[in-house]
N, C-alpha and C positions, 0 to 999 in steps of 0.2 A: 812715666816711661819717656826715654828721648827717643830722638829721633835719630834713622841711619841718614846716610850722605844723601841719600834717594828717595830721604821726604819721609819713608814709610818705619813704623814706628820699633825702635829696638827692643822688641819683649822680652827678651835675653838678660837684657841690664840689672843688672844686684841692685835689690831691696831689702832692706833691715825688715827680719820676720819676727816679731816682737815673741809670739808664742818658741820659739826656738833661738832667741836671742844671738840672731846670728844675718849674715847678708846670703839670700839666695836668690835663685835668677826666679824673676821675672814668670815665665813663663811654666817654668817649675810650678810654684804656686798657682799658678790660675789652672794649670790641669790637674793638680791634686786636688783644689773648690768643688772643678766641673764633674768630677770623677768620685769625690766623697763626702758627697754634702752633710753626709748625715756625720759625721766624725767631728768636723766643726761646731756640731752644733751639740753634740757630747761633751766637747770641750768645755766649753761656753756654761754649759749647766752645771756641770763638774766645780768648775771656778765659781759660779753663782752659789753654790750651795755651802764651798769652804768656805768664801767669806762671810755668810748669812750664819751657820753655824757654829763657825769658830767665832765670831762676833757677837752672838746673840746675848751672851750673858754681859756684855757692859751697855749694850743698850736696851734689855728688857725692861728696866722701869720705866725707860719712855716709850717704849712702845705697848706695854700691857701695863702700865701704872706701877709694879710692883717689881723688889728685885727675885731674880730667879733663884730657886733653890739652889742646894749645894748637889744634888741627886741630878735634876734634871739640867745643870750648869756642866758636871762632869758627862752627861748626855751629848747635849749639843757641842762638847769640843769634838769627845769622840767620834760623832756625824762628820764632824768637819775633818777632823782627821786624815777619814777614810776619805771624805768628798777629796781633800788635798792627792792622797795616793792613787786617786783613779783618775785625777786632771796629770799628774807627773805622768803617768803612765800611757794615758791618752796623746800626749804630748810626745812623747819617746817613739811611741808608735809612728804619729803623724811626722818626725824627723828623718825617721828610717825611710819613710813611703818617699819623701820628697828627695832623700841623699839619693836613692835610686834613678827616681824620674832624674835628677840633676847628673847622674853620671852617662844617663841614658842620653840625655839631651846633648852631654857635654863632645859625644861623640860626631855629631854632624859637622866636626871644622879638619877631623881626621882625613888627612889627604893620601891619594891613591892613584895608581897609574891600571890603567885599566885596557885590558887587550881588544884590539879589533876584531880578532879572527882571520887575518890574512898576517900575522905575523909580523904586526907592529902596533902601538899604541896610540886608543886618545888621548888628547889634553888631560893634563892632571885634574881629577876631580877631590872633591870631597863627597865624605857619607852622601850628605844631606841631598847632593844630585843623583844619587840609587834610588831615593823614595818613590816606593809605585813602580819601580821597574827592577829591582833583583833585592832581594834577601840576600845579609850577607853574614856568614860565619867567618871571623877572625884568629888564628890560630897561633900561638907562641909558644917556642922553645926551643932546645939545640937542635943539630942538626938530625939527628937520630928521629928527636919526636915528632918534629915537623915533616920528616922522612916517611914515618909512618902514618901521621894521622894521611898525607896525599895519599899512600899507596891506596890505601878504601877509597879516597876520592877519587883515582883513576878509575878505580872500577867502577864507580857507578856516574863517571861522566855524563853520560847520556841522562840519567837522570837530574842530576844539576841543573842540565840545560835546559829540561823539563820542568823544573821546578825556580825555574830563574833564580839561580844561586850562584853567587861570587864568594870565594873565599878566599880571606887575605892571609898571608903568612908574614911574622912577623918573628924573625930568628933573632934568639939571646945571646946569640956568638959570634955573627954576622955571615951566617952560610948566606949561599945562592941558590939559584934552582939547578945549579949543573949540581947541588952537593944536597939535592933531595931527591936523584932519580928525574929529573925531567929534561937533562942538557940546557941548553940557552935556548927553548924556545917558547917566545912569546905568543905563538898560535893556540896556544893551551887557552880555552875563552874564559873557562872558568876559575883561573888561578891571578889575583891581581897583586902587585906589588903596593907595598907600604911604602909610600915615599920619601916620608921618613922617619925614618926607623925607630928614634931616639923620641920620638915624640908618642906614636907606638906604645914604646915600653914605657913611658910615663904613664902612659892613658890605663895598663894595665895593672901596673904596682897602685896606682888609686885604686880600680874598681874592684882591684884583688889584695888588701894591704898585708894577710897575712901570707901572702907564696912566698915557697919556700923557693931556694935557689935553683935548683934543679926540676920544679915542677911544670909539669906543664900547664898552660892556660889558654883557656878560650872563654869569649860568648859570640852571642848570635842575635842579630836584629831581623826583625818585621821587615814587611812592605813600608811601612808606618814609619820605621826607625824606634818603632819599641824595642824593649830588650824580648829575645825568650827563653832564654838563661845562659847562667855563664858557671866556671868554675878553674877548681883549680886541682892538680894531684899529678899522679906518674901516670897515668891513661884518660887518654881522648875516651869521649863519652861515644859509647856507641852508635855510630852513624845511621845504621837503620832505623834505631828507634826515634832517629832524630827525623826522619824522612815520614815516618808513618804518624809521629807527633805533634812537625814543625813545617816542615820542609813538604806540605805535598803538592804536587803537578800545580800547573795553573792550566793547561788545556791536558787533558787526559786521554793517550793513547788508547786506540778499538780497538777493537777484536780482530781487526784488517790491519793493524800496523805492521808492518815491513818488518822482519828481521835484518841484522845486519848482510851487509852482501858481501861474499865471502866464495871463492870457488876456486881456487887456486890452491889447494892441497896444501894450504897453510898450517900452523898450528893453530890458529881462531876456526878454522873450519873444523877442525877435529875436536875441538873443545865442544862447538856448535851441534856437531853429531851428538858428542856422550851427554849431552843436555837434551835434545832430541829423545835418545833411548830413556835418560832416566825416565821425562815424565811418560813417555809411552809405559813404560814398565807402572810407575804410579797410577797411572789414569784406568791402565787397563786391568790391573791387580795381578800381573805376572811378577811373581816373588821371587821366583827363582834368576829374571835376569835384573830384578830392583841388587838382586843381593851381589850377581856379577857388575853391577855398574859402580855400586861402594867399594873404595877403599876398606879393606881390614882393618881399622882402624879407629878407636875413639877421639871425638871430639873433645878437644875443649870446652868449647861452648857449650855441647852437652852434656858433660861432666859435669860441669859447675852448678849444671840445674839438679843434675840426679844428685848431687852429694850432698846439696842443701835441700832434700827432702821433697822433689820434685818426683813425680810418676813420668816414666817411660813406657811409652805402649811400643810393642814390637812390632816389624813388618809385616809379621802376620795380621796384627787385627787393625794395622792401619790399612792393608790392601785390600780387607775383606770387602763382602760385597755390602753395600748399605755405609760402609766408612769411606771406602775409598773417594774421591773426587770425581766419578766418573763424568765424560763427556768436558771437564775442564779444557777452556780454551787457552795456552801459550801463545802470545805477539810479543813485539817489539822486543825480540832477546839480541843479545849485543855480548860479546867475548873480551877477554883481556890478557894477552900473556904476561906475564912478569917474570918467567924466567923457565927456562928446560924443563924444570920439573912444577911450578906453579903457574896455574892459573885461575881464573872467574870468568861467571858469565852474570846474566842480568834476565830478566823479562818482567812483562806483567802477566799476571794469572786470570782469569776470567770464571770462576769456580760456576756450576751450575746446579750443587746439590743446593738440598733445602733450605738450609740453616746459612749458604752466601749467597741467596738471588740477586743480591744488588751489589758484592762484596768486587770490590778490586784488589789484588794483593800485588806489593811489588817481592819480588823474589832474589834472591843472590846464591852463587854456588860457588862453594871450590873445590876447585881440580886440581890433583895429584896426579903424575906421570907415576904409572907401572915401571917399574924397574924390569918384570918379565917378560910383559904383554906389549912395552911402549904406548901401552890406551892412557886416554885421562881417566880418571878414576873420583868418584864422587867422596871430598870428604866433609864435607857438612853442607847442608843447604839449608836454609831459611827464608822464613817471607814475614810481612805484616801488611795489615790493612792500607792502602793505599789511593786516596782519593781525594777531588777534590774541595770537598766540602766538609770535612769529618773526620777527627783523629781518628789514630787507631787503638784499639781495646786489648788487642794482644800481640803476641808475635809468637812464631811455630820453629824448632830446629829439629833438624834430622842429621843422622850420621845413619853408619852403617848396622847401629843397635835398634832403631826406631825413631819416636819422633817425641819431642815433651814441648808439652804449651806454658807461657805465661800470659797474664793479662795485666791488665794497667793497674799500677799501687796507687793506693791512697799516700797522702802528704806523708802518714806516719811512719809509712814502709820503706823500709831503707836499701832493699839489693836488689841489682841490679838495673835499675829503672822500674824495671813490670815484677810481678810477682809471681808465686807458685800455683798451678791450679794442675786440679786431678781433670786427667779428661777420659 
């Protein structure tokens, strides 16, 4: 390894990796050692055993005195064979493990301008100076997508902040933030700029080589500067389940946190109410004003669960007595308008039936404007497990039908993130 200008030693610097016939960084390697000892040393035996057995037969008369048959000669290649096809593949394996760590690593020289919160910027940073102090999701594409993935990020602001998260936007076309919904302001704490931009979108077309032109892309780093995944397609991956999987709190609002403060007959205060009524209607298993506080109207969200074979349980048997949530505590809930007729709210849930004594859920809601009434009007609400120490196992949505659960899929399961469970 050389050394940087400052004595201290450049781990970084490409070394020829003989098992991958190729130069990789430095430190790459020494975390994939530390991290999988035992795959090396597969390796190692794998190779030990092609060449011992694909060899055995030109040196068996000196080593047992006699030459080897023609039976057990066709043996020991075949051994070897196989030994050769489980070292290639052991190998291929151990390549992928390390292009990853290297595209992971490769991101800490990525620079960024990063907002104060009074509505101007620190010095340009890189990745590498977030480590131990924000997780950061990265997000790419035109104006549209990057448009949309912020709008969920406005709404759950308060949680970002919570969960020390920076997210950087990195536009294909060269929009700004006046042309994502946010005008020119830099006080947004948890929105940082790519400085530049073009460096950005190199960083992405490596760590994503098949995207398509129009797709969109992101990943997302650790405290660490680990990856904790990344992808690419026409939809941002669902933010909640990124919260309740990736993204949770680092200090965790009580039971005594604040609501937003709000008293001015605004429309966050009247969002703030129809949030209020719902879960009173929830908690206390009044049906009749659960079904006045919904929109008439199916979700999406919950459609897509019921069509793929998902159970719906109705307001009825979610309010009854022994199901409902009774006695569940709402804090820290927080409003969002986005427009005359939409809005969100936010809280965390504090459940105190049997099956969450220790559960925190973070929760999100959207509100629709009555066309008759002028009320907000509930049209889907959803929560997941939310806490500090512990992903979460499922996620819950409701609309004006009831309410259908998913829980966390296995590797091999493919929709949606979580999967279908009867409850």
């Amino acid at each position: 390894m050389s050394t940087s200008g400052n004595g201290n030693f450049d781990m970084s610097r490409k070394t020829f990796d003989v098992l991958s016939l190729q130069s990789r960084r430095g430190d790459a390697l020494l975390q994939y050692s530390s991290t999988n000892q035992s795959e090396p040393l597969r390796i190692n035996l794998y190779a030990l055993f092609a060449i011992s057995f694909v060899g055995f037969p030109s040196i068996s008369e000196a080593v047992l005195g006699e030459q080897l048959g023609f039976i057990p000669s066709i043996l020991s290649v075949l051994i070897g064979g196989v030994s050769v096809g489980l070292f290639v593949r052991e190998c291929s394996r151990r390549s992928r493990q390390i292009d990853r760590l290297e595209k992971e690593m490769n991101t800490e020289f990525l620079s960024l301008d990063v907002p104060n919160g009074v509505g101007g910027m620190l010095p340009t940073l890189q990745l590498k100076d977030l480590r131990s102090q924000r997780r950061v999701l990265a997000v790419s594409g035109n104006m549209q997508q990057i448009s949309d993935a912020l709008l969920t990020a406005r709404v759950l602001k308060r949680r970002l902040l919570q969960a020390s998260v920076a997210i950087v936007a990195v536009p294909t076309d060269g929009s700004k933030r006046k042309d994502w919904g946010l005008g020119a302001d830099n006080g947004v704490t948890w929105l940082c700029d790519a400085k530049n931009n073009e460096e950005w979108l190199e960083y992405f077309n490596d760590l994503i080589p098949n995207r398509k032109e129009n797709d969109f892309a992101w990943f997302g780093l650790k405290f660490t500067g680990r990856s904790f995944g990344s992808g690419s397609g026409k939809d941002f991956p669902r933010f909640l389940e990124l919260f309740g999987s990736f993204l949770q709190p680092r200090k965790m609002p009580d039971e005594t946190a604040g609501s937003m403060r709000v008293s001015d007959g605004s429309d966050e205060e009247s969002v703030l109410e129809s949030q209020r009524l719902f879960y009173d209607a929830l908690t206390n298993g009044k049906l009749q004003e659960m079904n006045d506080a919904c929109l008439p109207s199916n979700s999406v969200e919950v459609t897509e669960v019921v069509d793929a074979g998902g159970r719906l349980d109705s307001w009825d048997n979610c309010l009854a007595e022994g199901a409902r949530p009774s006695g569940m505590i709402i804090s820290d809930a927080d409003a969002v308008v986005i427009s005359k007729d939409l809005a969100f709210s936010t809280c965390v849930e504090f459940p105190t039936v049997d099956d969450f004594d220790t559960a925190t859920l973070l929760a999100i809601q959207e509100w629709r404007k009555s066309e008759t009434s002028n009320e907000w009007l509930l049209s889907v609400h959803q929560t997941i497990p939310w806490s500090i120490d512990s992903k979460a196992g499922g996620t819950l949505r409701c609309d004006c039908r009831g309410c259908v659960s998913l829980i966390r899929q296995s590797r091999r399961q493919k929709s949606f993130g979580f999967a279908l469970v009867d409850t």
